[in-house]
N, C-alpha and C positions, 0 to 999 in steps of 0.2 A: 911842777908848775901849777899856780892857780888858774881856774878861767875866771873873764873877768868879770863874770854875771852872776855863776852860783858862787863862786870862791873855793870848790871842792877840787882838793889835787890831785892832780894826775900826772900820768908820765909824760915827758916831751913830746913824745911821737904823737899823744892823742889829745894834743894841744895843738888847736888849728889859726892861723893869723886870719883874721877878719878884715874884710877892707869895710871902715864905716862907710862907705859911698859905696854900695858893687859897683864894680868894676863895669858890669852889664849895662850901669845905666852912664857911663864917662867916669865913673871913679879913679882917681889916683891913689898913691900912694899919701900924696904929703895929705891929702882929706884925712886921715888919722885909720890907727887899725887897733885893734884889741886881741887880747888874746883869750880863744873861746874853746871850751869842749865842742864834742859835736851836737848834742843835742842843743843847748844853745846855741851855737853857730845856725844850725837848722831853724828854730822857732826865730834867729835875727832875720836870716833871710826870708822865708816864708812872711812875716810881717810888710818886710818893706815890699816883697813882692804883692801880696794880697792887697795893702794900702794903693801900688802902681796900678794896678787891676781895676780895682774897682773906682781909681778917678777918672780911667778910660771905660768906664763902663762893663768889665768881661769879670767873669765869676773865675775864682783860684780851683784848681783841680790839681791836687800835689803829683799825681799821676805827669802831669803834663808840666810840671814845673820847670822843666830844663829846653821845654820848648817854648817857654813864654818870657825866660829870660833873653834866650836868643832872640825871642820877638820884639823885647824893648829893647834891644839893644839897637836893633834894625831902628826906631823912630828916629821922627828929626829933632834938631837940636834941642830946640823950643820946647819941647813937651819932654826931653829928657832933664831939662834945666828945672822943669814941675818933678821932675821923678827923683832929683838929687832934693828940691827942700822938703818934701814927703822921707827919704831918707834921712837928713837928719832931723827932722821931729822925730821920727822911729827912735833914731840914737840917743833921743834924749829921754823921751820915755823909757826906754828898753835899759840904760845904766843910769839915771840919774832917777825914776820911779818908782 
């Protein structure tokens, strides 16, 4: 399988489904998903994360990244509805750039 950002193949196993929305911030399924290596998978999420971050004001620490997804997952609607069109600008950037 190709990923769909470098285009380099690899085996199915190390081909990961992407949710363009995470999940973290309300994503669904039908919001589209890609199919990604891990290291892109990784630079997708870290982006959308680092852009969520920093429009609430808090610096990205990849050490702590698994604690700050949980953290926006916890906000209220309204500011995860800013955290989904921050995601897809990402998406647009990240495969159409």
């Amino acid at each position: 399988m190709k990923c769909d950002k470098c285009n380099k193949d690899f085996e199915e196993r190390l081909i990961q489904s992407s949710h363009d929305i995470p999940k973290y911030i309300g994503g669904i399924d039908s919001d589209g998903r890609h199919w990604l290596c891990k290291d892109c998978h990784d630079k997708y999420d870290n982006l959308i994360l680092i852009r969520c971050l920093n429009f609430v004001g808090e610096e990205f620490n990849f050490d702590e990244r698994i604690l700050w997804m949980k953290e926006l997952s916890k906000q209220p609607e309204g500011l995860k509805m800013k955290f989904k069109e921050i995601a897809e600008d990402v998406k647009e950037e990240f495969f159409d750039g």
